[in-house]
C-alpha positions in Angstrom: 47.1 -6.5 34.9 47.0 -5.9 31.3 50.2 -6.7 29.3 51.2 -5.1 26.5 53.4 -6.1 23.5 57.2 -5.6 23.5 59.7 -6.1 20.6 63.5 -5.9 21.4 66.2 -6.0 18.3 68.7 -8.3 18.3 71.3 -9.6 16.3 71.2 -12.8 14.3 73.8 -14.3 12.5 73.5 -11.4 9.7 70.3 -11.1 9.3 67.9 -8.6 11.9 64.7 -10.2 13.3 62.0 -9.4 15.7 62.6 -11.6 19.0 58.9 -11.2 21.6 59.7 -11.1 24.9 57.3 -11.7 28.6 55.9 -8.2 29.5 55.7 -7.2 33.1 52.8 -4.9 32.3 54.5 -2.0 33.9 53.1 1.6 32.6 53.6 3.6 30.7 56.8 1.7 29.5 57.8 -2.0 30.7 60.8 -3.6 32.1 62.2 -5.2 29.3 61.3 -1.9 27.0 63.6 0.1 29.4 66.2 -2.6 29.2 65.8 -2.3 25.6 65.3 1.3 24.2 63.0 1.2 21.2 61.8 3.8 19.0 57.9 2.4 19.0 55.8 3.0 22.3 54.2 0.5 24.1 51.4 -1.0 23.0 48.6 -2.6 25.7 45.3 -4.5 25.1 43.5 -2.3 27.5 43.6 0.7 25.6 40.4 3.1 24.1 40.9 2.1 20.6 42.9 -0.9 18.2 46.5 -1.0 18.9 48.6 0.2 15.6 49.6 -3.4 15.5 46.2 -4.7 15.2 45.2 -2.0 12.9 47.9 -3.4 10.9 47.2 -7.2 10.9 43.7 -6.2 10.0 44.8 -4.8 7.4 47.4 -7.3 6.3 44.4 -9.9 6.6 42.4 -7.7 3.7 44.3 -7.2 1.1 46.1 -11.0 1.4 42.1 -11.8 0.6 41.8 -9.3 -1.7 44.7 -10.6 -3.6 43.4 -14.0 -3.6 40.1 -12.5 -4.7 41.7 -10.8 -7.6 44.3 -14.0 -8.4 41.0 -16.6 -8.3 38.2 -14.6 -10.0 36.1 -17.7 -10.7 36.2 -18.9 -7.2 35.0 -16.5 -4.9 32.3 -13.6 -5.2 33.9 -10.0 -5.3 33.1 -7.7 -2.2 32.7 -4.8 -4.7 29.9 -5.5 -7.7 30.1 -2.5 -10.6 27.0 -1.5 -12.5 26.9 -0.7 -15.8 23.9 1.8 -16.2 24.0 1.8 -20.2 25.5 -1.9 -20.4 21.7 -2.1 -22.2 21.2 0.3 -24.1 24.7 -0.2 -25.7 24.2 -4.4 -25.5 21.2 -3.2 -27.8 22.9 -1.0 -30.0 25.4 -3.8 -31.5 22.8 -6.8 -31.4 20.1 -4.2 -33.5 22.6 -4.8 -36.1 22.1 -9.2 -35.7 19.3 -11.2 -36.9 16.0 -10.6 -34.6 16.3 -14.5 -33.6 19.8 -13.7 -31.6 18.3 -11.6 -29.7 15.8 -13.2 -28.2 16.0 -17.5 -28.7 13.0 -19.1 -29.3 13.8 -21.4 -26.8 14.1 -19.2 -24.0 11.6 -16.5 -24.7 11.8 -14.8 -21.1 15.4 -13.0 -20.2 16.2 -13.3 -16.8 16.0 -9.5 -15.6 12.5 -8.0 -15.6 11.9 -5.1 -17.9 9.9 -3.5 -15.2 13.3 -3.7 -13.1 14.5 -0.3 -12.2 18.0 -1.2 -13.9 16.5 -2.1 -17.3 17.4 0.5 -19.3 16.7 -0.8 -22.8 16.5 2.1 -25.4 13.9 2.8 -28.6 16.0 0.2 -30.9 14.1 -2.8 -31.9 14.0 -6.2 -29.7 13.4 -8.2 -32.1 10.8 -10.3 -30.4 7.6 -11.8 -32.1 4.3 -11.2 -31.1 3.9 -14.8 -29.6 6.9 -14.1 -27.3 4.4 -11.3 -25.4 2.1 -13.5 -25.0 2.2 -13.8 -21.2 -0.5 -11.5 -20.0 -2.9 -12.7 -22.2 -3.7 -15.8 -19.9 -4.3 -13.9 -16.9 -6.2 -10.5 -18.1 -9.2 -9.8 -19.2 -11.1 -6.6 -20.5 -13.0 -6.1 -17.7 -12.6 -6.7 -13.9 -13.5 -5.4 -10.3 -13.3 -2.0 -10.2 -10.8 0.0 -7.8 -9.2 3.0 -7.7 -5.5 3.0 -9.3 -4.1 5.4 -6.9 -5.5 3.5 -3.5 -2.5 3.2 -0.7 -4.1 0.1 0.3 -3.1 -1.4 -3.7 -0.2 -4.1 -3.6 2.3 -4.0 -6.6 3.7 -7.1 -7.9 6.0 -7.7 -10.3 5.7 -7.9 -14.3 3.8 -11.0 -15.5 5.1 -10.7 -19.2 9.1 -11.0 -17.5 11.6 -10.0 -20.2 9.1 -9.2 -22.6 9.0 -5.3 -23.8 5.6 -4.8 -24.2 2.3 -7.4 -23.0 0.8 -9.5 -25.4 -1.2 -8.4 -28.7 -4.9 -9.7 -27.0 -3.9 -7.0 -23.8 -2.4 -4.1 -26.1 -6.2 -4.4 -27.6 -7.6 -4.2 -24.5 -5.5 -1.0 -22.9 -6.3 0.7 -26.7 -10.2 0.5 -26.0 -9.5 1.5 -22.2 -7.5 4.9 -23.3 -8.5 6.0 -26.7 -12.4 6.7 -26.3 -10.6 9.3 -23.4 -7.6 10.3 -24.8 -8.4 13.5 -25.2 -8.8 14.4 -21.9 -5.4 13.4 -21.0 -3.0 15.6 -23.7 -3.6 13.0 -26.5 -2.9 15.0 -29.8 -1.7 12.4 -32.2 -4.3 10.6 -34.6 -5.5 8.5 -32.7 -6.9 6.1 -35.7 -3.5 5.8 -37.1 -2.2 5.2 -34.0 -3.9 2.4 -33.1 -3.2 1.0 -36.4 0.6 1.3 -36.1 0.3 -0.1 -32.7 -1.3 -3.3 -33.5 1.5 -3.9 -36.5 3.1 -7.3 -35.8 6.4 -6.1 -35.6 8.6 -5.5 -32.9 8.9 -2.9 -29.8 11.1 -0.1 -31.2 10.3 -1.1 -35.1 10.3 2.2 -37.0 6.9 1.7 -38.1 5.4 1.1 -35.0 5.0 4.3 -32.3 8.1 4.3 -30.4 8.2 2.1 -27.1 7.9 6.0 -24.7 4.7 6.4 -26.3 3.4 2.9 -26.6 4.7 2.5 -23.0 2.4 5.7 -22.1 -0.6 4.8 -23.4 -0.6 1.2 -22.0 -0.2 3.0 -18.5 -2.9 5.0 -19.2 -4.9 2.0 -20.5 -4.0 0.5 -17.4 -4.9 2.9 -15.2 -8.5 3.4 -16.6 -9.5 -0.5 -17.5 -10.9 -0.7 -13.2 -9.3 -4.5 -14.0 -7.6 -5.6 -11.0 -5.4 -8.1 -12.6 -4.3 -5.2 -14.8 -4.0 -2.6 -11.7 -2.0 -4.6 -9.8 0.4 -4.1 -12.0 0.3 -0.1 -12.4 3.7 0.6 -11.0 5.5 -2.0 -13.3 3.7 0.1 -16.0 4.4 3.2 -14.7 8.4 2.4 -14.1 8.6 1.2 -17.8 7.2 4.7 -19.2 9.1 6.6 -17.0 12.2 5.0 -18.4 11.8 5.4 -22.1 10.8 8.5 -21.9 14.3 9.4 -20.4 16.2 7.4 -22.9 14.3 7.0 -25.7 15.6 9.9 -27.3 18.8 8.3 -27.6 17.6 6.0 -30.2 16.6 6.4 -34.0 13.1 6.4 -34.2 12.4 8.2 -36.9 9.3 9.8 -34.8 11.3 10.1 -31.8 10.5 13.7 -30.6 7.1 14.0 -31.6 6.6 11.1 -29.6 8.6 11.7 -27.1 7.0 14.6 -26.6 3.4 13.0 -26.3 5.1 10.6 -23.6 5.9 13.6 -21.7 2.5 15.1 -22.0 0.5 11.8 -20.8 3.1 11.1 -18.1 3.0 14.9 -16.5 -1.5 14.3 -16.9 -0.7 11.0 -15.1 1.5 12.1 -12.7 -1.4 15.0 -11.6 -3.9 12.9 -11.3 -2.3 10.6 -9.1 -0.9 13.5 -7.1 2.6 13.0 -7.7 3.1 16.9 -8.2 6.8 17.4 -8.4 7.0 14.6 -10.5 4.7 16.1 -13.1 5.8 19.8 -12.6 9.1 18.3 -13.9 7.7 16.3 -17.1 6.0 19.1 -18.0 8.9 21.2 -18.0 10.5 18.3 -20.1 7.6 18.7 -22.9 7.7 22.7 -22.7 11.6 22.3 -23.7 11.4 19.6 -26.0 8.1 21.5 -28.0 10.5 24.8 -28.2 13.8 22.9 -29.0 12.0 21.3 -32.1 10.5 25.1 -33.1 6.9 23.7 -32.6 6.0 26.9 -31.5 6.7 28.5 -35.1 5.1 25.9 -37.5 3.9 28.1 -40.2 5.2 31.1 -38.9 4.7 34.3 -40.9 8.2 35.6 -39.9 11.5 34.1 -41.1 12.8 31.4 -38.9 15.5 28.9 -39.5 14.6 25.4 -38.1 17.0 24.8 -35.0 19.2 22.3 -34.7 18.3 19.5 -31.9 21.8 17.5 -32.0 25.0 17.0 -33.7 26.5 14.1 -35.9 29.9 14.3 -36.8 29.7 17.7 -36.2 27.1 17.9 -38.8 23.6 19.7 -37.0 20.5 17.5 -36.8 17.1 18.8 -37.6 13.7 17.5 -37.5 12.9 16.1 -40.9 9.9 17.6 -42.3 6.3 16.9 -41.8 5.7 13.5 -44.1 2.0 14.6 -44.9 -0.8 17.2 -43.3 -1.6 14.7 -40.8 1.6 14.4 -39.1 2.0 18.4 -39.9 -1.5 18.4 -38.0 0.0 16.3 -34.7 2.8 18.4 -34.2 0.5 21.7 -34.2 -2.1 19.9 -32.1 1.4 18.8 -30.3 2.6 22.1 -29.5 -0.4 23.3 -28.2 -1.0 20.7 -26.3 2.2 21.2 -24.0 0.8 24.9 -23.8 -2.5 23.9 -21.9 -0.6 21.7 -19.8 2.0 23.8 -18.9 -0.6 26.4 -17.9 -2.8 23.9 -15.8 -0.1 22.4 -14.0 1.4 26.4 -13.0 -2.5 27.1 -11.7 -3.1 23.9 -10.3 0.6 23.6 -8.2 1.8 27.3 -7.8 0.7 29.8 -5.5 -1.1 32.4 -7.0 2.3 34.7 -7.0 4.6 32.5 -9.0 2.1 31.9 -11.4 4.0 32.7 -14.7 3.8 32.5 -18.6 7.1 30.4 -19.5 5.7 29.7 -23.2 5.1 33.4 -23.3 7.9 35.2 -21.9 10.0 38.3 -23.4 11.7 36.7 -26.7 9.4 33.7 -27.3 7.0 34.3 -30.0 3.7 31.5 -30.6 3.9 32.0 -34.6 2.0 28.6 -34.8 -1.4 28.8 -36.2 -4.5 27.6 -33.7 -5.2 23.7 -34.0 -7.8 22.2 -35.5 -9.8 19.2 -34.5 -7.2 16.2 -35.2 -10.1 14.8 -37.3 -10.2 17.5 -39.6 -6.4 17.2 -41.0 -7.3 14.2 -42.5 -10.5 15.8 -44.7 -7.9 18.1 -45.2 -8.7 21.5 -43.4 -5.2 22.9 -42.6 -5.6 24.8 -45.7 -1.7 25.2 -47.7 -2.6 29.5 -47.1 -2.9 28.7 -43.5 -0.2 31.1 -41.6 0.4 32.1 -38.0 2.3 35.3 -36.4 1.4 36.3 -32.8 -1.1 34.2 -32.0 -1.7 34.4 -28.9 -0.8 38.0 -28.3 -3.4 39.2 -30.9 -6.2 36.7 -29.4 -5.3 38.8 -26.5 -5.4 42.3 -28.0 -8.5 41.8 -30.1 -10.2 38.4 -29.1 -12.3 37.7 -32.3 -10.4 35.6 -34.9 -10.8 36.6 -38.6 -10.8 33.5 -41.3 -11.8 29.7 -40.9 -9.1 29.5 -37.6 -9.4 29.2 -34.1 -13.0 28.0 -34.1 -12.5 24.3 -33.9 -13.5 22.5 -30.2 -9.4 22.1 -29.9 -8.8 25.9 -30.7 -11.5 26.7 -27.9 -10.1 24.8 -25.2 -6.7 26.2 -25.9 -8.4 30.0 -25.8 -9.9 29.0 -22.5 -6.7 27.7 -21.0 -5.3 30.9 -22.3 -7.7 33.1 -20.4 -8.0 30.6 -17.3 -4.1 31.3 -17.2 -3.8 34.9 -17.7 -6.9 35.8 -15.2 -4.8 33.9 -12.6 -1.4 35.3 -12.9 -3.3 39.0 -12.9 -5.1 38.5 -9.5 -1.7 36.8 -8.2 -0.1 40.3 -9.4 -2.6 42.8 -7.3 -1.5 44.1 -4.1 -3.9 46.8 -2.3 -1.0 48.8 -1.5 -0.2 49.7 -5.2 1.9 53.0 -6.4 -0.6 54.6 -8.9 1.2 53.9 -12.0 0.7 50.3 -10.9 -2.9 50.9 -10.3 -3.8 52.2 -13.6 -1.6 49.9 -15.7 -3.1 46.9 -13.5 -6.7 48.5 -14.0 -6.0 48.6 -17.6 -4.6 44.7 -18.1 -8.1 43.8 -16.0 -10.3 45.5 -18.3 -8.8 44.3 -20.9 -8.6 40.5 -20.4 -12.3 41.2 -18.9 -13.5 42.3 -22.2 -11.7 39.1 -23.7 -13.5 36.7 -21.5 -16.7 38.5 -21.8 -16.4 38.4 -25.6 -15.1 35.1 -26.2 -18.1 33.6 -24.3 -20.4 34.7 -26.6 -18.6 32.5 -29.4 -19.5 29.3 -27.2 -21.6 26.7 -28.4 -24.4 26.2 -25.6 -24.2 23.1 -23.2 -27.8 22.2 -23.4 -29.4 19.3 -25.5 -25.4 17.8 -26.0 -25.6 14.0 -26.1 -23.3 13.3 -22.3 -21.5 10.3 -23.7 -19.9 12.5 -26.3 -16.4 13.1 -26.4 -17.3 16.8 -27.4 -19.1 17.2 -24.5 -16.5 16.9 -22.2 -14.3 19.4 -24.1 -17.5 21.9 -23.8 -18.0 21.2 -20.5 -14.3 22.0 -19.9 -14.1 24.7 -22.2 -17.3 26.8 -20.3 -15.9 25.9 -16.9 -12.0 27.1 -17.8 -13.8 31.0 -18.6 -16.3 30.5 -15.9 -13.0 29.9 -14.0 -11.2 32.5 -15.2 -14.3 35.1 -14.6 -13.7 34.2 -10.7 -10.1 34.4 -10.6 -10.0 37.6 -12.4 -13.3 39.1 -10.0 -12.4 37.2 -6.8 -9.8 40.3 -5.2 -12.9 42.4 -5.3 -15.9 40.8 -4.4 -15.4 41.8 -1.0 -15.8 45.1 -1.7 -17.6 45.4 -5.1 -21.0 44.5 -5.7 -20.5 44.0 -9.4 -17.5 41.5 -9.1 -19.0 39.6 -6.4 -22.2 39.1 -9.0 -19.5 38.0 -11.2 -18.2 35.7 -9.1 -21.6 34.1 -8.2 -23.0 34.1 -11.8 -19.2 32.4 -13.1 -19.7 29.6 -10.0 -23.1 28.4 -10.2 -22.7 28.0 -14.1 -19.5 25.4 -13.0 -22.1 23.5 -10.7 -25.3 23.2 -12.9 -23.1 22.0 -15.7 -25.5 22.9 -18.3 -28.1 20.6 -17.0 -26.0 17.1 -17.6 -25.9 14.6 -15.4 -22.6 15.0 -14.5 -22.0 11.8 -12.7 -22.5 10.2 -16.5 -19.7 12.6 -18.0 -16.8 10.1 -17.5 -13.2 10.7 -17.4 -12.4 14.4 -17.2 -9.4 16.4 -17.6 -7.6 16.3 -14.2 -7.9 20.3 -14.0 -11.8 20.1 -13.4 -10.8 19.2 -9.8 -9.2 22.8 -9.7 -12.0 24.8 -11.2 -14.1 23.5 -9.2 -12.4 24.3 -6.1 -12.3 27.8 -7.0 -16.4 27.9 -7.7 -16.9 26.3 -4.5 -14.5 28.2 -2.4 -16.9 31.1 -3.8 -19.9 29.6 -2.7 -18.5 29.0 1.1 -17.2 32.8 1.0 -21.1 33.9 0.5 -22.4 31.7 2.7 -19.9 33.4 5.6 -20.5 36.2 4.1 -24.5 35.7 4.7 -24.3 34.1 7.8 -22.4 37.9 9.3 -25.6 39.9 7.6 -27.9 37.6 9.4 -31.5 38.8 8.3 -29.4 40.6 4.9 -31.5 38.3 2.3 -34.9 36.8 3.1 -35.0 33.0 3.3 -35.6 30.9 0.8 -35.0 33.3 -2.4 -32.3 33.7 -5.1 -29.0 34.3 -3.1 -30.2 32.7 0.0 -27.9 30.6 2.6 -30.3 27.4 1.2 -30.0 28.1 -2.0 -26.3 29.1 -1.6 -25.8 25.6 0.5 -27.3 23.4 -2.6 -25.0 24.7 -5.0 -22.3 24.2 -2.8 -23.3 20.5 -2.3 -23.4 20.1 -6.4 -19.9 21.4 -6.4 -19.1 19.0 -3.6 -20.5 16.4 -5.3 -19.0 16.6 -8.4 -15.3 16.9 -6.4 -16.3 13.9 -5.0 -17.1 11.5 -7.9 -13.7 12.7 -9.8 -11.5 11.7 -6.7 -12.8 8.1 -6.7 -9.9 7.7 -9.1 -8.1 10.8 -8.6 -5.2 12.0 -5.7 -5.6 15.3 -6.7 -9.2 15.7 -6.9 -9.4 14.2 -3.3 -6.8 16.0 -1.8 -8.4 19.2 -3.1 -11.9 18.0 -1.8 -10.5 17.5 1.5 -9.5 21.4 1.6 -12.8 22.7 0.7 -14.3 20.6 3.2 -11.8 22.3 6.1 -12.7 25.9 4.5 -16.7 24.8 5.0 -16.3 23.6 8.2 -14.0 26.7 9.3 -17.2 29.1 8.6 
């Protein structure tokens, strides 16, 4: 029999108290209940749920501990921690304005909370710290290493060596400087890279003015990272990785006096990065970052022809902020090189991640005008090249309209690339506009855009220097190679709707591809790093190879064996294309993921 829990009221002297009486467990209300009337029901142990009463000592019993909590703060731990998210960054703000000693002790050169950890939040103000307090990596890493692939699942991440230091020590930065800059090109890199390295290696502290701000810095050592094939240094990718993600979010709250151009260079290498290791949303989003922060700064009309008032990027005091002018033609040269930098980005990450319908022209749509004049090679602003005539008004819509530039611009190696990621770009979001089914004002105004941008490709090929005889280890032969395989590229996309049924695209088509596979006669495996969009052009050759070699296969005896346009000859350039997928994914998500799909398309025929 369960009991259950009976209170009578009674009188006391003059006071009322509660008096518990024996229950004879008698349902649904007990004996001594119905001797005494009470408003409360019953109340028995054997119920679904906690009795009200229980409920209520339970209760009772939390906030008396509470209380004592709150009453004896240094003797117990509270159940509730808070978090501060900018308890760093504003912890930084008032000791910036201390001597550089109270910030960091001599005697206890480590703080206890990583800068790698996920709550470390510190912002582009200066630490303070010397270069012998970064000194920690310098015992364990060296400039070479076994190699390995930075983006292998099997890798296990550890945590930061250098603890509570902002940056590793001088002997490392050296090291992740030689491992990036012979490259940096290839990965959005459009500051000068000579001065760069010079302000880097400046003893004087993370966040220093003179120095390039700690998103940047923390960028390029990621990169550096990345490509030094140093397992000591790989291990510790993600730590890297963590720390540039975070200043580039807050960095822009500090004072750097070069805080959005390099912020926006940041942005650039973390979106390349972010590609190549095939974390896509992640780099769709810092690309969208570097497209707003390039227009928001008016980066787009540097020299513009037309009248334009420079915007204003924040408020103080309710006074508008805008960016200070260029210092000299070199820094005038990085933002140029800066803006159109996000542009071939921006246009390689909508080909390389969006379905051929969604690929769009945000840099390009109604209302935003590209007044900024074509880069040159960031060499050449320091010989002095940008010319003080030197102006720019619609410069990519008159590229467009009458391909062949007029003066000394848009013939640099720079300019090239950015005209080939131009064309690349608008070839794809053309063929993802065509629909068989079209009303026949849509025909002829689609007929009339292919022509067009046809005649551009055509035209601007002729103005390429040729492949052949270039010294592979040059950094200009990359951008070639890149530069012939983006039109080559665009030739396919453009033709590719058609060579089913046309003769002359389909020539097109194979003519475009086989050029992307001979690469000019280099040795392609010799190359070296590559822009992370090679893995896409490739793709598209190769995907026209394996449509042939169906195509072949259905004619049966179409071709005689063993000639021009045969299944063997088809089937070896499709191996070179293969081949060339496969030695860029060694070290690439993307490249490997995409080599993976042609393989299913082969094996599908």
């Amino acid at each position: 029999m369960s009991l259950g829990v009976c209170k009578v009221l009674k009188p006391f002297s003059v006071h009322l108290r509660f008096l518990k009486t024996k229950c004879d467990g008698v349902k649904p209300v007990c004996g001594p209940c119905r001797m005494h009337p009470k408003d409360d029901d019953c109340e028995y142990s054997d119920g679904p749920g906690r009795s009200r009463t229980k409920v209520l000592e339970d209760t009772v019993s939390r906030l008396e501990a509470r209380l004592h909590e709150l009453e004896n703060p240094d003797d117990t731990t509270p159940s509730v921690t808070l978090h501060d998210p900018y308890r760093s960054y504003h912890d930084s703000q008032q000791l910036s304005k201390s001597p550089p000693s109270l910030l960091i002790p001599e005697t206890h050169p480590y703080s206890p909370l990583s800068p790698f950890s996920p709550t470390s939040t510190s912002s582009s103000l200066p630490s303070g710290r010397p270069w012998r307090s970064f000194s920690a990596l310098d015992t364990k890493t060296e400039s070479g290493g076994s190699s390995g692939s930075s983006s292998s699942p099997q890798r296990q991440y550890t945590s930061s060596p250098f603890l509570g230091t902002d940056e590793p020590g001088f002997i490392t930065i050296q090291t992740l400087l030689d491992k990036f800059l012979p490259h940096c090109l290839e990965f959005g890199f459009f500051l000068n890279p000579n001065r760069f390295r010079e302000a880097t290696l400046l003893p004087l502290s993370f966040g220093h003015p003179s120095r390039p701000s700690p998103a940047v810095l923390s960028a390029v050592y990621l990169w550096g990272v990345h490509l030094s094939h140093s397992e000591p240094l790989l291990l510790q990718e993600h730590s890297f990785m963590t720390r540039a993600l975070q200043h580039a979010a807050t960095d822009l709250l500090g004072a750097h006096p070069d805080v959005i151009l390099h912020t926006l260079q940041a942005e650039v290498l973390l979106a390349y990065y972010l590609l190549r290791i095939g974390r896509f949303l992640e780099a769709k989003c810092h690309t969208a970052n570097a497209v707003s922060l390039a227009l928001a700064a008016g980066f787009h009309k540097i020299r513009s022809t037309n009248l334009y008032a420079p915007l204003a990027i924040g408020l103080s005091s309710d006074t508008p902020i805008s960016l200070h002018p260029p210092r000299d033609v070199i820094e005038e040269g990085e933002r140029i090189n800066g803006f159109w930098a996000v542009l071939m980005l921006h246009k390689y990450i909508t080909i390389a991640l969006e379905p051929p319908m969604s690929v769009c022209g945000t840099l390009e749509a109604p209302g935003i005008q590209i007044d900024t004049p074509w880069p040159l090679d960031i060499s050449h602003y320091s010989e002095g090249l940008l010319y003080p005539d030197v102006r720019g008004n619609s410069t990519v819509r008159n590229f467009l309209l009458n391909s062949v530039e007029t003066g000394n611009q848009g013939h640099s190696t720079t300019a090239l690339n950015v005209k080939a990621a131009i064309l690349f770009h608008r070839s794809a979001q053309l063929a993802g506009q065509w629909t068989p089914n079209m009303q026949t004002r849509e025909f002829y105004a689609y007929t009339a855009a292919f022509q067009s941008i046809n005649r551009v490709i055509e035209t601007f090929r002729t103005t390429l220097p040729p492949l052949a005889q270039l010294d592979v280890k040059h950094p200009g032969t990359r951008a070639l190679l890149l530069i012939h395989a983006l039109t080559d590229a665009a030739t396919i996309k453009l033709h590719i709707n058609f060579s089913y049924a046309d003769s002359s695209s389909k020539q097109h088509c194979l003519t475009a591809a086989r050029n992307m596979v001979t690469f000019g006669g280099l040795n392609i495996q010799e190359v070296g790093y590559m822009n992370p969009i090679m893995g896409t052009l490739w793709v598209a050759a190769c995907h026209v190879f394996i449509d042939e070699i169906s195509r072949v296969r259905s004619l049966a005896n179409a071709w005689p064996p063993n000639t021009e346009g045969s299944e063997d000859e088809l089937m070896e350039r499709l191996r070179s294309g293969m081949a060339a997928l496969s030695a860029l994914s060694d070290e690439s998500s993307l490249t490997k993921y995409q080599l993976t799909k042609v393989q299913e398309a082969f094996s599908a025929i």
